[in-house]
Rosetta silent file (secondary structure, phi, psi, omega in degrees, C-alpha in Angstrom):
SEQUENCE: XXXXXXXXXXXXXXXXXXXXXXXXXXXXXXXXXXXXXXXXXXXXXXXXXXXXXXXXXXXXXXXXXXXXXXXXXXXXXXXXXXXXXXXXXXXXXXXXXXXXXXXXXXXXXXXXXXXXXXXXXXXXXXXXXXXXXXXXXXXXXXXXXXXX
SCORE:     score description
SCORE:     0.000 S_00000001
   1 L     0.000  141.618  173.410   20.154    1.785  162.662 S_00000001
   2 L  -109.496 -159.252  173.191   19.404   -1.657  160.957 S_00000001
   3 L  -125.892 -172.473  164.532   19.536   -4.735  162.220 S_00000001
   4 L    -1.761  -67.598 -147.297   21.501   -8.209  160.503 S_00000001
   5 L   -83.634  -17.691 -160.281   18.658   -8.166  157.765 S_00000001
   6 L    95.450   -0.589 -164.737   18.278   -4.708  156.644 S_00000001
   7 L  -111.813  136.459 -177.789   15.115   -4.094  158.673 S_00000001
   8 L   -74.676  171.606 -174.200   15.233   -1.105  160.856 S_00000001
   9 L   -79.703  130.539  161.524   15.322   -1.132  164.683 S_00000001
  10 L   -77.797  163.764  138.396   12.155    0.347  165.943 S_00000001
  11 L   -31.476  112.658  166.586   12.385    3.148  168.534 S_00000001
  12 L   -56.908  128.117  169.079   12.628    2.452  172.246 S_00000001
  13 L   -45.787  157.164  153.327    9.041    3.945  173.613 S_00000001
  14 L   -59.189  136.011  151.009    9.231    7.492  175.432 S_00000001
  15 L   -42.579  129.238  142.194    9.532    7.166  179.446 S_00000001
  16 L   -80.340  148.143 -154.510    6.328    8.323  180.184 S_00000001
  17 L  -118.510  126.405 -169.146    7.126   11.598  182.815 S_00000001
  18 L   -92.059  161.449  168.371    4.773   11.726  186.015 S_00000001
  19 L  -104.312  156.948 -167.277    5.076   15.192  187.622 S_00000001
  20 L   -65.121  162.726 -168.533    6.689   15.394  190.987 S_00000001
  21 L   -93.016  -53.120 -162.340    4.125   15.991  193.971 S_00000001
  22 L   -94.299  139.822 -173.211    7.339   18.211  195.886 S_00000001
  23 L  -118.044  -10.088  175.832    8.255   20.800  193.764 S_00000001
  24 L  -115.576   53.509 -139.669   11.269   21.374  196.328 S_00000001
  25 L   -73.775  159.998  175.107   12.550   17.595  196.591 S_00000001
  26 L  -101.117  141.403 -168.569   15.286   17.403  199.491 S_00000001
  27 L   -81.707  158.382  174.863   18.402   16.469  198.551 S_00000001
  28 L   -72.770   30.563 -173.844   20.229   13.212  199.153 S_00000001
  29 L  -142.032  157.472 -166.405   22.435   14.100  201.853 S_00000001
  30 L   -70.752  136.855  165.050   21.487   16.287  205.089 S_00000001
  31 L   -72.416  136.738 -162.008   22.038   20.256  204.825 S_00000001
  32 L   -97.125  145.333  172.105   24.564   21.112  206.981 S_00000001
  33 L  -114.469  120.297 -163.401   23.976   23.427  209.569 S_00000001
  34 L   -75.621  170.564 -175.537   26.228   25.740  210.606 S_00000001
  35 L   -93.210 -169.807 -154.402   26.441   26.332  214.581 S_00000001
  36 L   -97.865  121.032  175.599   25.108   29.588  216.586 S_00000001
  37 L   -17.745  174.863  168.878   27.699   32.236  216.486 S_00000001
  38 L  -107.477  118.395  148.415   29.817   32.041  219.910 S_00000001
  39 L    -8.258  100.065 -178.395   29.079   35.051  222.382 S_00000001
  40 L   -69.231  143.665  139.742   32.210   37.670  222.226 S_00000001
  41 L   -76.400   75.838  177.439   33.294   38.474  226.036 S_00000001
  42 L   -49.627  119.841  166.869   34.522   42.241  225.741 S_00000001
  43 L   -38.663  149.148 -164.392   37.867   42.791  227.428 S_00000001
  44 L   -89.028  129.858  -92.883   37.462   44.476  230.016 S_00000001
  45 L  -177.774  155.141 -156.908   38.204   48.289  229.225 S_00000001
  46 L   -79.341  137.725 -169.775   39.347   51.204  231.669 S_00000001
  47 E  -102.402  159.588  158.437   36.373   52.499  234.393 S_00000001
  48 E  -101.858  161.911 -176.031   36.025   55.938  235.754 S_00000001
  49 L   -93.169 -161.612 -170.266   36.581   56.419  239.073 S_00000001
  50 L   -73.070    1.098 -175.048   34.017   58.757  241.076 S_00000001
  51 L  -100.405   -7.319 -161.833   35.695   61.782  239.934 S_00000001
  52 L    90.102    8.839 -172.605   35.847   60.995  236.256 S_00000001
  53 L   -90.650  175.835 -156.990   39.015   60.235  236.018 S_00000001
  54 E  -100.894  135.582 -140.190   39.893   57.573  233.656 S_00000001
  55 E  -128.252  106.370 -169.197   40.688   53.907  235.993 S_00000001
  56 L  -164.860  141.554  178.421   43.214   51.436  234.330 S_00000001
  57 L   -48.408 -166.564  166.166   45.808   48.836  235.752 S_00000001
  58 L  -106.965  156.141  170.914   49.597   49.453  235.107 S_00000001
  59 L   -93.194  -30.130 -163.777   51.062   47.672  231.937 S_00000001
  60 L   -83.543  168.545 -176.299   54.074   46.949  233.790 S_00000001
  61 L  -104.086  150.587  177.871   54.990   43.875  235.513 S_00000001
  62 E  -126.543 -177.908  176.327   56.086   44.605  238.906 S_00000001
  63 L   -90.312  138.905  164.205   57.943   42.840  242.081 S_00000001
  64 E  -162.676  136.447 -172.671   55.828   40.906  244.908 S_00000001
  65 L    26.500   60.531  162.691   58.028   38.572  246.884 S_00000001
  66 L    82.647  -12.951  170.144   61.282   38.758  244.696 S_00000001
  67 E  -106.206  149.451  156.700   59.379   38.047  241.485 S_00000001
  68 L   -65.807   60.972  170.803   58.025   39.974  238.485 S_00000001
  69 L  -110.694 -150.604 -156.902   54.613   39.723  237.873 S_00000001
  70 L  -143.774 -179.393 -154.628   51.378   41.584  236.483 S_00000001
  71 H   -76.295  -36.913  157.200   47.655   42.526  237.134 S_00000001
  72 H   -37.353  -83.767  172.697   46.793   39.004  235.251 S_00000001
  73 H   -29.731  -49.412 -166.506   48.855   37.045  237.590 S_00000001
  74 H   -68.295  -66.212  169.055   47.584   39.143  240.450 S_00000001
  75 H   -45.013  -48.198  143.459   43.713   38.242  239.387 S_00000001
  76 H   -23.324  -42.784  140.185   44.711   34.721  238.987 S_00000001
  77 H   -78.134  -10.844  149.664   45.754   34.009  241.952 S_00000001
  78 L    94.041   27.826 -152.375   43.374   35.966  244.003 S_00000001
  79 L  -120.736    8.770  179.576   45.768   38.343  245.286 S_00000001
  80 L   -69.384    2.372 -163.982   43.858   41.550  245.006 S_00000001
  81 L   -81.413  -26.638 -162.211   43.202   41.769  248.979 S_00000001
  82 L   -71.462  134.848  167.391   47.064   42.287  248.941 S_00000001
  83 H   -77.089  -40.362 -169.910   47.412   46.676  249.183 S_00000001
  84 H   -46.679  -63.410 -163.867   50.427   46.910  247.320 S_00000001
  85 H   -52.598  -57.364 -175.475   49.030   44.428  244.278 S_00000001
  86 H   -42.105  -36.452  177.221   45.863   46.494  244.279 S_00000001
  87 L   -76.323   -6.065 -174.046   47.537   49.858  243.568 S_00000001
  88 L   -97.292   -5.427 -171.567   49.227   48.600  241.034 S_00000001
  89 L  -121.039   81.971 -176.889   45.828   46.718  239.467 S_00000001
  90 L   -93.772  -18.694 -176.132   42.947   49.285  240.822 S_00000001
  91 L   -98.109  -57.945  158.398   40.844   48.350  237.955 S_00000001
  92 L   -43.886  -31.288 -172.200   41.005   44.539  238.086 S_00000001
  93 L  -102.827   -4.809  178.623   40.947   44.609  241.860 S_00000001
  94 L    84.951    7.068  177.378   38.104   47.266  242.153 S_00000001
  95 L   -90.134   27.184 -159.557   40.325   49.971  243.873 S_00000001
  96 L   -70.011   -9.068 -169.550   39.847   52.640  241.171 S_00000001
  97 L  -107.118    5.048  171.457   38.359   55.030  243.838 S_00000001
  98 L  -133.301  110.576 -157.356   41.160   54.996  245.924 S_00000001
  99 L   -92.012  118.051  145.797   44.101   57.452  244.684 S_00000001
 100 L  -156.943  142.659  168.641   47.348   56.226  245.640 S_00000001
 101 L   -45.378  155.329 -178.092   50.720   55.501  244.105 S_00000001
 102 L   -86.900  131.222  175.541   52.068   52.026  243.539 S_00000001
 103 L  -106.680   31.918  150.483   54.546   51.529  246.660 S_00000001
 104 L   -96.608  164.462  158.090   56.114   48.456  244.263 S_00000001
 105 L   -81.748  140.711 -177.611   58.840   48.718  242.296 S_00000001
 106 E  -116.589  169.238  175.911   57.981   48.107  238.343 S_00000001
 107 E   -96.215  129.424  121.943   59.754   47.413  234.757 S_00000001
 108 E  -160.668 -170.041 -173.700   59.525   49.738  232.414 S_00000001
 109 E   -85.585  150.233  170.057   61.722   51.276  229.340 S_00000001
 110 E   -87.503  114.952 -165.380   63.369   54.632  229.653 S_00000001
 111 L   -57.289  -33.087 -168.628   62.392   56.609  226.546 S_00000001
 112 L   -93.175   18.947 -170.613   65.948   58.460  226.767 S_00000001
 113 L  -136.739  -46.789  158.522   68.376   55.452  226.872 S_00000001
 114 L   122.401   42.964 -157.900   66.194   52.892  225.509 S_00000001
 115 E  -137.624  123.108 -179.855   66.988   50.627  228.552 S_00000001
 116 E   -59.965  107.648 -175.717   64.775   48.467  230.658 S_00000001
 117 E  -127.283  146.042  163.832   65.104   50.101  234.530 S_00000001
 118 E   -99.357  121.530 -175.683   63.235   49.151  237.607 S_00000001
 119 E  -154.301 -179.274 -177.679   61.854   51.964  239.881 S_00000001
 120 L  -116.353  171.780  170.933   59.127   53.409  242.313 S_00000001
 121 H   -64.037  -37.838  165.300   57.129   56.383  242.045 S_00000001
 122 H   -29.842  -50.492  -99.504   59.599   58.544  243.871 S_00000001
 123 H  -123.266  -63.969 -162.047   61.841   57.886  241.118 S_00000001
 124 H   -57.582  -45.444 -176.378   58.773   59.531  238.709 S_00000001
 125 H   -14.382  -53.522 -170.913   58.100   62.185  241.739 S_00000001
 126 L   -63.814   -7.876  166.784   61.477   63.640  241.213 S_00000001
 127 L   167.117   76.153 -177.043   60.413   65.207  237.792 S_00000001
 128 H   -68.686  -24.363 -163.436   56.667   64.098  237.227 S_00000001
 129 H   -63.256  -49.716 -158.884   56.231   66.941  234.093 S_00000001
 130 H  -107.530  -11.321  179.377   58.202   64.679  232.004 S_00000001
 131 H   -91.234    2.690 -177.100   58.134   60.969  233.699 S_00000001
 132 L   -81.566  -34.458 -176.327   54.107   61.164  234.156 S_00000001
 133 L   -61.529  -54.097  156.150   54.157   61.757  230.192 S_00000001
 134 L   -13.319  125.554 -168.772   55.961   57.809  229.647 S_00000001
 135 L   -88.354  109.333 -153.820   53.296   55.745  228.694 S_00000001
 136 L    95.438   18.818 -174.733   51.839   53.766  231.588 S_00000001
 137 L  -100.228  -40.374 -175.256   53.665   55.413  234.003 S_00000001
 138 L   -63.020  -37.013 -169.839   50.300   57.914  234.918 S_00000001
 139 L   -72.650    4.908 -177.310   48.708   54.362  235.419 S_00000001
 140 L  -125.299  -21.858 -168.598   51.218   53.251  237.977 S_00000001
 141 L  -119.340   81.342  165.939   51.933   56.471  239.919 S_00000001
 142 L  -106.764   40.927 -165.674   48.213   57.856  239.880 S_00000001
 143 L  -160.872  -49.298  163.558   48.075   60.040  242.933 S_00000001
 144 L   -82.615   20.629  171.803   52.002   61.863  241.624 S_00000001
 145 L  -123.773  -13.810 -177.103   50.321   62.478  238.162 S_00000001
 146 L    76.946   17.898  177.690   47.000   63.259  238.965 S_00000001
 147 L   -49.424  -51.146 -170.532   45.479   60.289  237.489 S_00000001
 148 L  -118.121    0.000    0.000   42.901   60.060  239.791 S_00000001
């Protein structure tokens, strides 16, 4: 480059370059930190009872005063003192050591009609080979199946 006249431009000096003291400089904005994993709470998972048998709630929702509800509801509400609710929740309510059928009636589907029916364990009683086999059914009737 010249200038007006024909005479060149000198050369801006070099920057002279100091060396940095931190060889790891921090950058200008914070590092983010992610937060401390959260603790998983394992579901709670089927106990044996003293015999070894295997100790798990019914799936089905059942009747208590005219309504349908289920071993959640029953823990919720504090209702495990109740004998019925307990046979039908023995694992939530801590009654896994004591084999007896649920004397509620429950929902559940009938594998050969495909149809939602409400019954008692009598109902399984009457031909336990093939209604203990229904899945959740040994969990609700566990004294005519041999659950426990």
């Amino acid at each position: 480059p010249f200038a007006c006249d024909d005479s060149p431009i000198p050369a801006p000096a070099p920057t002279p370059t100091v060396p940095n003291p931190n060889p790891n400089p921090t950058p200008p904005f914070p590092t983010p930190t992610l937060p401390a994993p959260t603790p998983t709470v394992p579901a709670p998972t089927p106990d044996d009872d003293d015999n070894g048998n295997e100790c798990s709630d019914s799936p089905f929702e059942f009747v208590f005063r005219g309504e349908f509800v289920n071993c959640a509801w029953v823990e919720g509400e504090g209702f495990c003192s109740n004998a019925k609710l307990s046979e039908m929740c023995p694992f939530t309510c801590g009654t896994c050591d004591e084999c007896a059928d649920s004397r509620s009636r429950f929902e559940f589907e009938d594998p050969e009609s495909g149809r939602t029916i409400v019954r008692k364990c009598r109902y399984v009683a009457r031909n336990d080979e093939e209604r203990c086999g229904i899945p959740g059914i040994s969990d609700t009737c566990r004294d005519t199946c041999g659950s426990c």
